[in-house]
N, C-alpha and C positions, 0 to 999 in steps of 0.2 A: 758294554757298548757306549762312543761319548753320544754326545749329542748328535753330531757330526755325521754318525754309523748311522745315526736311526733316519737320515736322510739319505744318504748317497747309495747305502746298503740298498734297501724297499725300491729306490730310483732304477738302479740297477736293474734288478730283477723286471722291475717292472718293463722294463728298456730292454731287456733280451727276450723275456715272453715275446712285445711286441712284436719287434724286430724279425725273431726267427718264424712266430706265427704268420703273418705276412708271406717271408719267402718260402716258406710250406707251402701256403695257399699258390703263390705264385708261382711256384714249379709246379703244382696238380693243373694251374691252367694251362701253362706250356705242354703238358704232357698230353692234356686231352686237344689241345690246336695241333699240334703232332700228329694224334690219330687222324684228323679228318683228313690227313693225306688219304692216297690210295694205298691197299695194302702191297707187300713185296714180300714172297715167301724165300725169296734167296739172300735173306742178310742172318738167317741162322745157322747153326752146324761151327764144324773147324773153330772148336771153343778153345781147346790150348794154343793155336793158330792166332785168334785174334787177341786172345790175352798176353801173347809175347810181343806181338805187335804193338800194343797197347802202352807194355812197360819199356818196352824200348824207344817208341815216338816220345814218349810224356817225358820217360826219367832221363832217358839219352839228350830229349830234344833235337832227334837228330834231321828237321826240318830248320831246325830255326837257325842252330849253329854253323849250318851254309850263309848266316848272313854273320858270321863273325864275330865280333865287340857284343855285338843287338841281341844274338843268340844266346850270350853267357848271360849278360843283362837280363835277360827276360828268363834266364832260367834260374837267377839269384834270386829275381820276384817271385819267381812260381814256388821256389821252394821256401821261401818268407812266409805267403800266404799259408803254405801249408803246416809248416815249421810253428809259426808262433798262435797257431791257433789254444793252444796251453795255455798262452800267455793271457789270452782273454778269460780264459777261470779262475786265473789265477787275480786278474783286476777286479772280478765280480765279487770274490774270497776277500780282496784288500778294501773295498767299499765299504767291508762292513767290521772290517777288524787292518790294521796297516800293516802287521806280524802277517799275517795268514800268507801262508806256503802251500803248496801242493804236496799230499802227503810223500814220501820218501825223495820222489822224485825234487821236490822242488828244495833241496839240501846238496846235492849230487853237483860237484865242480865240474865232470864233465855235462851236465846237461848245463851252467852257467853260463859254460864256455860255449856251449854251441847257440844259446840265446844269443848271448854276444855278439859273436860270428855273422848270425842270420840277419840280426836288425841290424847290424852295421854294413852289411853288404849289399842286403836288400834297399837302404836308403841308397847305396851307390849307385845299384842297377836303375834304379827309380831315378836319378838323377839324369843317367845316360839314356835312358831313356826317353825322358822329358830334351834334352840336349839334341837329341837326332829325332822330335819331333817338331823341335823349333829350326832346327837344320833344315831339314825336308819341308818343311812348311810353306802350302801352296803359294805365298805372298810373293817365296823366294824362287821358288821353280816353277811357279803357274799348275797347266796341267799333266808336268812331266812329273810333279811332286807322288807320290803314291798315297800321300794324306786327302790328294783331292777329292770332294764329297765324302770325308770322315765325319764325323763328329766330335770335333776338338772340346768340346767342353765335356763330352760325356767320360770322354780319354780322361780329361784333364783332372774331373772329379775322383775319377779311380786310381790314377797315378797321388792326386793328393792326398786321398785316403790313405792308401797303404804309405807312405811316405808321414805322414803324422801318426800312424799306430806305432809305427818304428822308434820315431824322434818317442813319444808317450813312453816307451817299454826301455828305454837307455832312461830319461826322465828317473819314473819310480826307479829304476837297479841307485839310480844315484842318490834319489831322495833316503835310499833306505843303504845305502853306507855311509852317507851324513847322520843316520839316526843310529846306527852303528848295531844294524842287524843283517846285511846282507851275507846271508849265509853262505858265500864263499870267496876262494883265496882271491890275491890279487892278482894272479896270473890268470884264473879264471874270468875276472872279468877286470880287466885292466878300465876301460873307458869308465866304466861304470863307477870303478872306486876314485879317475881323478875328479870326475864329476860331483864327485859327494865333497872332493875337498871345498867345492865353493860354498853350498848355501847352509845355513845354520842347522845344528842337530835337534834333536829330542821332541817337543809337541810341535813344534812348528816343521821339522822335516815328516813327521808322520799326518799331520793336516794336508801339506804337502801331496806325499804319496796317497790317498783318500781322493782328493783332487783331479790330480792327473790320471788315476785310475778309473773314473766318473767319466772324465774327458773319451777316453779309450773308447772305453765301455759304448759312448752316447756316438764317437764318430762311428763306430766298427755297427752298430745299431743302423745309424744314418745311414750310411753304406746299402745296409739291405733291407733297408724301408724302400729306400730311392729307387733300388734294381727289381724290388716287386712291384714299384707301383711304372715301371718303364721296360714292360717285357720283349723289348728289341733294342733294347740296350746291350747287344753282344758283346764291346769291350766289357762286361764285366761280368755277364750269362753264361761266355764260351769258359769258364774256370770251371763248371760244371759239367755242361752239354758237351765240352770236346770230349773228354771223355766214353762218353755214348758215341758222337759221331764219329770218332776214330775204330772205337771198335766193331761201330757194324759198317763202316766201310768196303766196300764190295769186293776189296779184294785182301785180304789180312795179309800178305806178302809184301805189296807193293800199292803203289798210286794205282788210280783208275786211269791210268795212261794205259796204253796197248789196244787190248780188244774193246770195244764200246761195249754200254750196257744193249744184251740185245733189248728187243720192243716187248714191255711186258702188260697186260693188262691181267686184271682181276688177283696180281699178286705174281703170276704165274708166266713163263716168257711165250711170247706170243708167235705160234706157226700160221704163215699169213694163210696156208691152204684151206686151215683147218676154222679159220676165221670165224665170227658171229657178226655180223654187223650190228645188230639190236642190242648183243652183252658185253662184247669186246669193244675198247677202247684203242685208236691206231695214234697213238702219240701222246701227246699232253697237248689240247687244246685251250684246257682250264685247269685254274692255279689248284684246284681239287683232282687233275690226273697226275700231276705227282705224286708220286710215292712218300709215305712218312718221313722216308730215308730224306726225302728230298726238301720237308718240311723245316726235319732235323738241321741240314744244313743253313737252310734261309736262316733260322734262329742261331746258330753257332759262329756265323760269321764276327768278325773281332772288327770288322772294317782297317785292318793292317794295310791292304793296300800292296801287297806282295805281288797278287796278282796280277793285279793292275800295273804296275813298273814292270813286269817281265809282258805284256801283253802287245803284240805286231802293230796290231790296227788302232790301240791305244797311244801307242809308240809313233804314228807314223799319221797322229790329229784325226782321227777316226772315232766315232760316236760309242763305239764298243768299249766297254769299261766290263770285264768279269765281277769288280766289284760291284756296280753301281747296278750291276745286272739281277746280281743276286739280293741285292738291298730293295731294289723294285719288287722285287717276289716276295719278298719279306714284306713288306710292307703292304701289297696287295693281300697276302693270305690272311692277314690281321683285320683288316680293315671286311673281308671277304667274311671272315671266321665267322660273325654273328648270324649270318643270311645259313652258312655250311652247318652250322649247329643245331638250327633251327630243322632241319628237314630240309633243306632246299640244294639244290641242284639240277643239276640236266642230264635226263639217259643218254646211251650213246646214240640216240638217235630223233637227240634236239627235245624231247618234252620233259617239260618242269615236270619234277617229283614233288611240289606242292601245292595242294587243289588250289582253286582261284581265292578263294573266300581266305584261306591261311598267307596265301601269297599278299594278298591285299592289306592284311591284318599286319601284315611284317613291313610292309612298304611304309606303312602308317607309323607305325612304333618306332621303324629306325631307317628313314629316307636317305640318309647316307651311306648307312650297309647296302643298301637296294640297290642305289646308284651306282656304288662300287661294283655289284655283283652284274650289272648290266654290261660292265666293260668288258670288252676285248683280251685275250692275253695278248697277241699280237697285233696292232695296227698302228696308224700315224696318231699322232698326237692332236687332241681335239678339245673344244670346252666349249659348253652350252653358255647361255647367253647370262648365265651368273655368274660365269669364270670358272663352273667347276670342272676338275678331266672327265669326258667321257670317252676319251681316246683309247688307243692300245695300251697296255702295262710296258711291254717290250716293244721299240719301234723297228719295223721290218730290215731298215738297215745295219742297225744294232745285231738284227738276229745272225744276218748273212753276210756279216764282216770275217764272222770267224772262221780262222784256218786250223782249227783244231787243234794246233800247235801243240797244245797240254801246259805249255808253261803258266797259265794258271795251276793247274791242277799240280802239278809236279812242286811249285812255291807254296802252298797254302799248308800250313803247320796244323790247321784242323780238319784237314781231308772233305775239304767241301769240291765236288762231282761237275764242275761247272759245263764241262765238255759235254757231258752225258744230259743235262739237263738243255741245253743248244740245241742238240740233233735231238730229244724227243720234241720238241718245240717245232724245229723243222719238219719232223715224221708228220705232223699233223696237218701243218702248212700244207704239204705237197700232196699229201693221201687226201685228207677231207676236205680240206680251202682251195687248193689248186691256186694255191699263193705261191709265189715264188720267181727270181729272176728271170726275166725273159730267154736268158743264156744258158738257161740249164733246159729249155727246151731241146736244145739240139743237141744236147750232151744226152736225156735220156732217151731220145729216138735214137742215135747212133746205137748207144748200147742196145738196145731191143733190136735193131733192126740188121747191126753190123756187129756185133759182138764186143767192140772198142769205143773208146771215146771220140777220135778223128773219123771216123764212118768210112773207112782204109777197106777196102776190099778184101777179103780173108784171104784169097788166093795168094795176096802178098805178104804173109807173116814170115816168110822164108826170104826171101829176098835181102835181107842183113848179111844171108850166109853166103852168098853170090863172089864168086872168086877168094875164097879162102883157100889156103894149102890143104885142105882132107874135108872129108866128107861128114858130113854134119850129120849122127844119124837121128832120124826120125823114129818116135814109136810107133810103128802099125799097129797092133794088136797090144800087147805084155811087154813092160822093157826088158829089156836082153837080159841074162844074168853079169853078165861082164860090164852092165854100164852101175856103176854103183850111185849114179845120181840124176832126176832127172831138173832138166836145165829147164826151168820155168821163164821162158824169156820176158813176157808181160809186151803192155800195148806197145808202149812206150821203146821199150827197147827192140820192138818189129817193126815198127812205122816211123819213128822221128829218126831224122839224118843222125843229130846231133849223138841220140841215144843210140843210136845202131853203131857206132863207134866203141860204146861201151862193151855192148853183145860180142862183138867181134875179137874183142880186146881178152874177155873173160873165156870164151872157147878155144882161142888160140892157147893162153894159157894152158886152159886145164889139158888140151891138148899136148903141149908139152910136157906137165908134170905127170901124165901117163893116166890121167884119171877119167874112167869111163861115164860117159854121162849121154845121153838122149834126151830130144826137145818132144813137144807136141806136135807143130808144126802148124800144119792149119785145124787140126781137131783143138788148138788153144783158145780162149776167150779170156775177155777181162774177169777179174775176181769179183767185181761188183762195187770195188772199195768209191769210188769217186760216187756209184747211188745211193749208196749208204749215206756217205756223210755229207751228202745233200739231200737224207731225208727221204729217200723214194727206197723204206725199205723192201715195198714188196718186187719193184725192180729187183735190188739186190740180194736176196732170199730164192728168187728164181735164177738169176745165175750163178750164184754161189753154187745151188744143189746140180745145178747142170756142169760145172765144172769139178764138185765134190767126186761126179759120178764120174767125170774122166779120170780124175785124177785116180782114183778106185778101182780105174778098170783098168789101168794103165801101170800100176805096181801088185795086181793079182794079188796071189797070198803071202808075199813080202811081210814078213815080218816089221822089217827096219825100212822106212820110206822116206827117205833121202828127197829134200829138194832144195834146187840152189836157184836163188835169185839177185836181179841185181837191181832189184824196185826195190825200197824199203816200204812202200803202199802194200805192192804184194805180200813183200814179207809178213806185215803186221798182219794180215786178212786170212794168210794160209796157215799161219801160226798160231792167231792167237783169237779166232772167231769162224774159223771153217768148224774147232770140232764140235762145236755146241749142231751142226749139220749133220754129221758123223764121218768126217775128215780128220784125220788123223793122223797129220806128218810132224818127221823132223826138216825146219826149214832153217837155213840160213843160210845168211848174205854172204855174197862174193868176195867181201873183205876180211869178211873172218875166214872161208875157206881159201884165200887165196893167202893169207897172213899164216894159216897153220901150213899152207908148205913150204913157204920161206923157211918156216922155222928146221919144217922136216927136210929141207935143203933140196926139196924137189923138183923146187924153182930158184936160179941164182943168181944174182947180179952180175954181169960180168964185170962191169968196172964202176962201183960207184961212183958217180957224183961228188966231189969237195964241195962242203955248202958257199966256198967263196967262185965254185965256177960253175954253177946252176944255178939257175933260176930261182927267186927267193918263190917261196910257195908260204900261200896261208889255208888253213882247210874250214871247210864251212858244214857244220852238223847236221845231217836232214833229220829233222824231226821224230820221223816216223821210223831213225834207224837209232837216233840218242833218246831223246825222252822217253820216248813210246818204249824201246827195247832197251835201252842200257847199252847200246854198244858204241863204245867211245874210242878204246885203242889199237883198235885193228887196225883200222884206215890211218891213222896215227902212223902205227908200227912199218905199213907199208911206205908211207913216204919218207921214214928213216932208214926204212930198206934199202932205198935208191939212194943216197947218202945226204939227201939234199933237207937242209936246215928249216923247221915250221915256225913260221911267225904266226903265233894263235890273237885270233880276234880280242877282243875286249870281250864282248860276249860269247863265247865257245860252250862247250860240251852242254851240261844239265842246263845252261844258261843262254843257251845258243838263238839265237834270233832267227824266225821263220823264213823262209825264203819268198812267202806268200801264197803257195800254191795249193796246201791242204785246204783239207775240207771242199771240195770240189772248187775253190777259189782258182783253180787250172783256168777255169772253162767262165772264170765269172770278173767283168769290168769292174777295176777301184774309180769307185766316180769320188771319193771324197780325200783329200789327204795327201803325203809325198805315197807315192807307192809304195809297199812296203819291200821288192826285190832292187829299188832303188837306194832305199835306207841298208839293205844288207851290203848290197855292191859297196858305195861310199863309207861301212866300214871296213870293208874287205882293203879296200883299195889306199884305206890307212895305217895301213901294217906292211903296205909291199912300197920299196921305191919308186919312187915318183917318176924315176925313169931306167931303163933295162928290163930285161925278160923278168916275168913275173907268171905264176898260176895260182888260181883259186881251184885247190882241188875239193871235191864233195865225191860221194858216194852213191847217189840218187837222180835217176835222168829228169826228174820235174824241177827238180835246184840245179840242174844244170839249165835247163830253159830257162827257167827263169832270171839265174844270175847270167849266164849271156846274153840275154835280153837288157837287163842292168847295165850289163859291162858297152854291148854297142853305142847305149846311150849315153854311157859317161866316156868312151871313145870318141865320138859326134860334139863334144865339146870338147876334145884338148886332155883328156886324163886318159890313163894307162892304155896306150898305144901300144905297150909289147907285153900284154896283161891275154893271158886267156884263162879257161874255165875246161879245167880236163878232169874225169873220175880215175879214180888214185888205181883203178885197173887198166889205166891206157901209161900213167906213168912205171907202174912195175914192169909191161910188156916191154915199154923201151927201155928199162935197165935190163931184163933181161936179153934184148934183144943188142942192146949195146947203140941204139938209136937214139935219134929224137923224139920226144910226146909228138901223134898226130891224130 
């Protein structure tokens, strides 16, 4: 060894004990701020389930890649990170001797060439990456940027890190074909060998590679000094913890889009009948009733900002940031954690778990965990008279912006839950605080009192079918054997003019196509889905099972339970959260079953449409029938059906902009912002000419109100005058019928 070795050699090592000692210790803290969530016994089991999930999200990247250029980018990094971790043994090996190779492996032209490869591609990605964070940079797009409230220097550090261990690992391959040892061809490492043509051979290229291998060594070190001593540093945490939070993700097939997580306390999901008030927990009131899972995610987050860009009320200058949401809770459980560790807490029934004397004792020791732990999860933002917050963590309009949409959840490449964390937030609100918007008053008296959300008279759920050509039949008792479907008409499609159009539109139909189907009638009621995702689960827990039980009495010992709707709310409620009740149907929507008889020609156009002598049509995605279920081409297929040409929005399908009405947002006033069925309308209405027949077709009667609501108002100023808002089952009936849309 020269002299040289007996320095940088001992340095080294000494600089990786460190380093990785550190991030040891640093992940056992994470791990145990993890536990003090609440427990969740439903994120184990379906282990080959979630480990193909696992290898398919991570290897595939098949989140990130829907953002294109940013996706390969960011998966040239991921595989850099993991790729050249060799390469760091192999710096520690050169510290102390410049020759030192990796045994067999580090001779091998094809492992040369894939070094190569990786550090040269991963400085690319790191490039473009850096490129589209100075692009997007709040300076340039304000609050439209999805960088805003990231942390640009933490980004910046970890972007510059792996982007100098890259430049270090071309470096030494070059120092050491100047010294005329790089043990492979030239084809193996092309960069590497012209590199060595420049700087001088023999002690000074090998001083050289000693050097830069020191440097490696001491940033790659730095790197994970920096991230244990800054444990909410997710751009550079979520390289580990996604991992974990992808796999225990709640549903190893899919996003947590669809059925919401039901209400679980003590691990376990919670039956409101069977309730404890003193042991059970009705929501997350405190940042300690989330779940681990939940914990999990506050730490995982990358601050990318995905969310955030695809988010309505973000979109539309609204206080709600999924990001900024999830950063709050993050930030609060930390700051929480010392008081949560110590013993402390509140039973479900408001008394501290630490006697006075201990309580006292901790106030003293750490006055800003204390003060932390006095806050609110939800309320208005407040500070005592030193400036410090004693306000809410989440403020109340923050919490009740969201429409559920999922396009957080559905954009997020580490499966952080955000939807599911809202409405437990909410569930507490409304259950134990009896917080909540004035407007949802009258929406949860209707349902109790009228069984719908307009507080419609039940006698009138029929009344849709009032001078049709044939008789509507109802179930009395059992449905017939001869009706092979029963027609769930929902609130929405028995009460509103607009939506009774649609009802009428889809009976005639299947009427035609020969296909047997009975309604409820007035034995129907809502699902519940509008109580639910405003939080009053034991509202919707009581009508779900009263509806579970019609539904159950009404297809006997059927085998195959057939229901057709034309809600995508219902859909999602009777599909994909009735059976955890023990409801157990096959549900789908009116556009898939009306789309498979086209196909089976059982319905037929008479004369298509030429798209130069129809009405230009653009279609607009409900929510609750694309994110939530994946159904994108049916309603597609039908308005190709009728021959007439789709101008697709900017935002459409997976990407598709809310119409504002989820999440019980039907029933609740936008006091802040452009409205968000305003912002949809004005893109809609930038896809269709500015002047001639036009329709916005959708699939769902709540995005039909809402964007007729839109369209009147951008009518009342002078735009799309021959523009309407019809569901793709009123424009089939008029190709079949050889008519006008009415």
């Amino acid at each position: 060894m020269t002299a040289l070795s007996w320095v940088t050699g001992p340095l080294a090592v000494i600089l990786i004990v460190v380093g990785f000692g550190m991030l040891a210790q640093a992940s056992l803290k994470i791990y145990r701020l993890v536990r003090l969530g609440a427990p969740d016994h439903t994120r184990g089991g379906a282990v080959k389930a979630r480990v193909k999930a696992l290898a398919v999200e991570v290897g595939g990247h098949t989140r990130m890649f829907k953002w294109g250029i940013v996706g390969a980018a960011h998966w040239l990094v991921m595989v850099g990170f993991g790729a050249l971790v060799l390469t760091l043994v192999q710096a520690v090996g050169q510290c102390f001797d410049p020759r030192f190779e990796i045994p067999w492996l580090g001779h091998q032209a094809w492992y040369g060439l894939l070094v190569e490869l990786v550090a040269v591609l991963t400085l690319v990605g790191i490039g473009y990456l850096i490129a589209v964070r100075q692009r997007a940079h709040p300076r340039r797009a304000g609050l439209r940027s999805r960088f805003a409230g990231s942390n640009f220097a933490q980004a910046y550090f970890v972007e510059a890190v792996i982007a100098v261990i890259a430049v270090c690992i071309l470096l030494i391959r070059g120092f050491e074909s100047a010294a005329g040892f790089l043990p492979f061809p030239t084809w193996a490492a092309p960069l590497s060998t012209w590199l060595g043509s420049w700087p001088p051979g023999g002690t000074t290229a090998e001083i050289a590679i000693q050097l830069v291998a020191l440097v490696k060594v001491a940033v790659s070190m730095a790197w994970a000094i920096v991230i244990a001593r800054n444990l909410t540093m997710g751009v550079a945490w979520h390289r580990f913890l996604a991992f974990f939070n992808i796999y225990f993700k709640r549903k190893p097939e899919r996003t947590a889009n669809g059925g919401l997580k039901p209400m679980m306390s003590n691990g376990d999901v919670l039956n409101l009948e069977e309730a404890d008030p003193e042991t059970d927990t009705f929501g997350v009131g405190k940042v300690e009733d989330f779940s681990w899972k939940g914990w999990l995610d506050f730490n995982t987050c990358t601050e990318c900002g995905r969310c955030q860009s695809q988010c309505p009320a973000w979109n539309t200058a609204k206080p709600l940031s999924p990001k900024l949401l999830i950063l709050g809770l993050r930030d609060h459980a930390y700051a929480k954690a010392p008081y949560l560790a110590t013993g402390g807490g509140t039973t479900p029934d408001g008394d501290e778990k630490l006697s006075e004397a201990d309580l006292a004792a901790f106030a003293h020791a750490d006055p800003l965990a204390m003060l932390e732990a006095q806050r609110p999860l939800v309320g208005p933002a407040e500070t005592d008279d030193q400036g410090r917050e004693i306000g809410g963590i989440i403020d109340p309009e923050v919490l009740w912006d969201c429409t559920t949409c999922g396009a957080c959840v559905e954009q997020c490449p580490v499966d952080i839950e955000h939807v599911d964390h809202i409405i437990d937030m909410r569930r507490n609100q409304v259950m134990i605080e009896s917080e909540f918007p004035s407007e949802l008053a009258g929406l949860f008296k209707n349902l109790e009192n009228k069984g719908n959300p307009w507080g419609a008279q039940q006698r009138d759920r029929m009344a849709w079918a009032k001078d049709l050509p044939f008789e509507v039949p109802v179930v009395e008792d059992v449905l017939d054997s001869d009706h092979e479907y029963l027609f769930f008409v929902g609130c929405a499609g028995a009460f509103d003019d607009r939506a009774k159009k649609t009802t009428r539109a889809v009976a005639e139909l299947l009427d035609m196509a020969a296909v047997g189907f009975a309604v409820l009638g007035t034995g129907e009621t809502c699902t519940g889905d509008p109580a639910r995702r405003a939080g009053n689960e034991f509202l919707f827990q009581q009508m779900a099972s009263e509806t579970v039980e019609t539904l159950n009495a009404a297809f006997g010992d059927r085998e195959r339970r057939k229901i057709v709707v034309t809600c995508p709310h219902c859909f999602n409620t009777l599909a994909n959260e009735y059976g955890e009740l023990g409801g157990t149907f096959e549900v789908v929507h009116h556009t898939q079953l009306l789309n498979r008889l086209v196909r089976e020609k059982r319905l037929v156009v008479k004369k298509p449409v030429s798209a130069s002598q129809g009405p230009a049509v653009t279609y607009h995605d409900p929510c609750y029938l694309g994110r939530h279920n994946k159904v994108y081409s049916p309603p597609r297929e039908l308005v190709a059906a009728s021959g007439l040409q789709l101008s697709e929005m900017p935002r459409n399908s997976a990407r598709a902009l809310c119409c504002g009405a989820g999440g019980a947002r039907m029933w609740m006033e936008e006091k802040i912002g452009k409205r968000i069925n305003l912002e949809r309308t004005d893109e809609a209405l930038s896809v269709l000419p500015e002047s001639g027949a036009g329709q916005i077709a959708t699939g769902c009667p709540f995005c039909r109100v809402m964007l007729t609501d839109g369209l009147t108002a951008r009518q009342e100023q002078g735009r799309g005058a021959d523009v309407e808002v019809v569901d793709v089952a009123q424009m089939l009936l008029a190709g079949v019928k050889g008519s006008p849309t009415s």
